[in-house]
N, C-alpha and C positions, 0 to 999 in steps of 0.2 A: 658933109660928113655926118653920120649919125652915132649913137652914142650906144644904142641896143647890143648887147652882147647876144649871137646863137651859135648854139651849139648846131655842129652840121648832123643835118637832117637824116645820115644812113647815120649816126652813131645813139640819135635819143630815142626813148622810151615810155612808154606811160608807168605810173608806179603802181596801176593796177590791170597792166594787161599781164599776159602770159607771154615768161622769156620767149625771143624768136629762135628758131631753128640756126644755129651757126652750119655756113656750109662746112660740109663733110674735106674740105681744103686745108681747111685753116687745124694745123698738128696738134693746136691746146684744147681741142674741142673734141667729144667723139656724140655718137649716138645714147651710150649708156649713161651720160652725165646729163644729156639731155631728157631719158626716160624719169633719173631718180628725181630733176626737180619737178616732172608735172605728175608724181605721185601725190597722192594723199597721205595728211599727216599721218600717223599709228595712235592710235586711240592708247593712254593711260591702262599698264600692266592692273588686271581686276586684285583687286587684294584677299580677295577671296581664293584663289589657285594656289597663294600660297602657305594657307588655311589644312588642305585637307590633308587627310590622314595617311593615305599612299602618297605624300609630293613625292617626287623624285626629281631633282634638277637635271637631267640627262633628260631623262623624258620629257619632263615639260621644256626644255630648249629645243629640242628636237619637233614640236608641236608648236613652234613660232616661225617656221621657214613661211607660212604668206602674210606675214607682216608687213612685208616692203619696207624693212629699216635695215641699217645698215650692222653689222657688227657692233662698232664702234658707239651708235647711237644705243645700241640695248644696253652695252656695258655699263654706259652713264648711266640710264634709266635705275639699274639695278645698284650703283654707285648712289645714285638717288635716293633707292628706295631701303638700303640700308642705315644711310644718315639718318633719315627721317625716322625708323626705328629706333638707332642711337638716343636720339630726341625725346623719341616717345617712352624710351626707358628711362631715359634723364630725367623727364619730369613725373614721371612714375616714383622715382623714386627720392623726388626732393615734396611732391607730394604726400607722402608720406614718412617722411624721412620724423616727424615727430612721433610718431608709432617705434620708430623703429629704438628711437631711444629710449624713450619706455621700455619698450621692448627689455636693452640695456641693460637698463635700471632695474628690472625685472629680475632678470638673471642674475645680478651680482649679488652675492652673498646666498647663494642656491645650496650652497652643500649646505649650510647650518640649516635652512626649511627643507633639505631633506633628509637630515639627521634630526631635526624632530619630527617630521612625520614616522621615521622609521624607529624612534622610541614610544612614539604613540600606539604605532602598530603594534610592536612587542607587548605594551601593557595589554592594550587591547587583550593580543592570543591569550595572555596569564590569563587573564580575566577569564577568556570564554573556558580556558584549560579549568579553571577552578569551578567554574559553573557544571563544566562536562562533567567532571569526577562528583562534585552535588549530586548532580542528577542521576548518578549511577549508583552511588552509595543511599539514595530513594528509591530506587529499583531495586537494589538488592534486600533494603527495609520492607519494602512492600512485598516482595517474594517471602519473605520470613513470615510476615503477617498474615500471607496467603494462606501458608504452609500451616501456620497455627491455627487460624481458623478453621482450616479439613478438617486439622485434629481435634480442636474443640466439636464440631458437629459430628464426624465422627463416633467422639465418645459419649455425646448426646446421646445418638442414637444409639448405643451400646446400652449406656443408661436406660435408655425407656426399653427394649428391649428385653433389659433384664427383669425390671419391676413389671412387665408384663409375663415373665413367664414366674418370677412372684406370685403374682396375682392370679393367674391361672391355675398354679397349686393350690392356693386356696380355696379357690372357688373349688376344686375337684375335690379337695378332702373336704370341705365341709358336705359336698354332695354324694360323696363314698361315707357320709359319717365317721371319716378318719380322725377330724379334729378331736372329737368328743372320747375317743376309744386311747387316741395318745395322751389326751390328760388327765387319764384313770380313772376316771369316773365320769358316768350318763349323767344328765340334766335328766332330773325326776320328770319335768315336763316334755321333755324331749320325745321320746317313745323311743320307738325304732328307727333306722338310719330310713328308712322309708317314708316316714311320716316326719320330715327333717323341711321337706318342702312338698307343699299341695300341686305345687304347675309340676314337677315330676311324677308325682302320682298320678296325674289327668293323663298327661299322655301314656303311659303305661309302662311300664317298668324293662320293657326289652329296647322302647323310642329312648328310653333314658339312660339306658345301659349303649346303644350307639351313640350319643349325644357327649358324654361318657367318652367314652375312645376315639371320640374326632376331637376335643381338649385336648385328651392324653396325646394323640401324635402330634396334635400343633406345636403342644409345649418341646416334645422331642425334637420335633424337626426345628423350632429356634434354637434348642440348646445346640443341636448340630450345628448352626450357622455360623453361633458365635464362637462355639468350640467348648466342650468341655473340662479342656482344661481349666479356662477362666475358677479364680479363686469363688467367687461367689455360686457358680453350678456344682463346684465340687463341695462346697456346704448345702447346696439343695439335694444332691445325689440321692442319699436316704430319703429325703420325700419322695422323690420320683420315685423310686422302687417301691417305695412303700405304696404307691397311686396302684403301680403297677400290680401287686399283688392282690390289693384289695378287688381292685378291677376283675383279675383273673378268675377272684372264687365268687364275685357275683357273675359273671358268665357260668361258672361253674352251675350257681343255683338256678339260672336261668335256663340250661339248657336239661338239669334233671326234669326240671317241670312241665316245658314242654313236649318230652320226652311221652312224661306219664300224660299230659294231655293230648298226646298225639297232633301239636300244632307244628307242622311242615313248613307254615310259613313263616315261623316266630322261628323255628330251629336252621331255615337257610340264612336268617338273618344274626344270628347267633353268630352258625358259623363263620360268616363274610365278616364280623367283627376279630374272632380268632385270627382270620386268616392275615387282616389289617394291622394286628398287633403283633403279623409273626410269632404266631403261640400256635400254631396247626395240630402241634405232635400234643398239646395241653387237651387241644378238643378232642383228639384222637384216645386221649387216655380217661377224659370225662365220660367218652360215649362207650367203653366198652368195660366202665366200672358201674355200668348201670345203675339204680338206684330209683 
């Protein structure tokens, strides 16, 4: 009698061969059950697929039909692979879950920091609004200042324009010998208004007589500028006419003489003085009073 236990020989197996072929006889067996166990496992879903930007689950199920798994086996896989995210959010967020009280902590009491930032803010605008209106009311200071300023240079220049055409009359009456005639009496040493100044008598008594009448219109043509009405021209007025006059009867004598000297050159220049001082109808009446 032996003691060995076997198992009979058509029913055992190696535990690392490849199941045998069951015949096509036997009703629990078929061919298809036999293909799916000498398949190849299916390689782990890439986690990358379901990463990208256009996933679409229709499509990408539809792009797993050579898988070789069964339905039932992806389901789980995907059963799988959602826990495992569950998971991976769980400790995401026990990981961090001290942040997140902070966090908390952070926010409570929010309305009173931002009712004082938004009284901050208000002072703040007052402020800049008080500063704005400053700085406009220095603008507008500065504009005034501006303004004063023109008028002060302005009348500067009014000023020195006036004391130039002052001084312009002077200079002419003292060189018409007007000064001396309106304070009623000659300077004994004086002489003649001719003899008043020597560089007038050098250059010759007709150069001095136009020298004379470009004064005279300067002065005119400033009083024009500034306007005659000004208070100060209308108390020079009388000087001026009186230049004027003076002026007129040494042309006068200037042009009898050259007249009797028959100098044509001294008498065009004459004239073109008349004509300068707008007196024409004056020369006209000296030349045909002869003398």
């Amino acid at each position: 009698m032996t003691s060995a236990f076997h198992l009979p020989s058509s029913t055992s197996q190696s535990a690392t061969s490849t199941p045998a072929r069951i015949s096509t006889s036997n009703p629990s067996y078929s061919d298809d059950d036999d293909d799916e166990d000498t398949l190849p496992y299916p390689i782990e879903l890439p986690r990358s697929d379901f990463l990208q930007p256009d996933f679409d689950p229709q499509t990408y199920l539809s792009s797993l039909r050579n898988r070789h798994q069964t339905l039932e086996d992806l389901r789980s896989d995907l059963r799988q692979r959602s826990q495992l995210l569950n998971q991976e959010l769980l400790d995401l967020v026990n990981g961090n879950y001290e942040e997140f009280l902070s966090l908390g902590a952070d926010l409570k009491g929010g309305k009173k920091r931002v009712e004082g930032v938004r009284v901050g803010l208000l002072g703040f605008a007052r402020e800049v609004e008080t500063i704005k209106k400053g700085v406009q009311d220095r603008v507008l200071e500065m504009e005034g200042l501006l303004r004063e300023k023109k008028e002060v240079r302005r009348d500067v220049g009014l000023g020195r324009s006036l004391l130039e055409v002052e001084e312009r009359i002077g200079e002419l009456e003292e060189g018409l010998g007007i000064s001396s005639l309106t304070d009623g009496f000659l300077d004994e040493d004086a002489g003649a208004p001719e003899d008043l100044d020597d560089e007038d008598e050098a250059v010759g008594p007709v150069k001095r007589l136009r020298r004379h009448a470009e004064q005279y219109l300067l002065i005119t043509h400033t009083a024009e500028q500034i306007g005659f009405g000004h208070p100060f021209l209308q108390a020079q007025r009388s000087r001026i006419e009186q230049v004027r006059k003076t002026l007129l009867l040494d042309l006068a004598s200037a042009v009898r003489q050259a007249k009797r000297e028959r100098a044509s050159e001294d008498m065009l220049t004459l004239l073109d003085i008349y004509a300068r001082l707008g007196a024409e109808g004056e020369s006209l009446r000296v030349l045909r009073s002869g003398g």
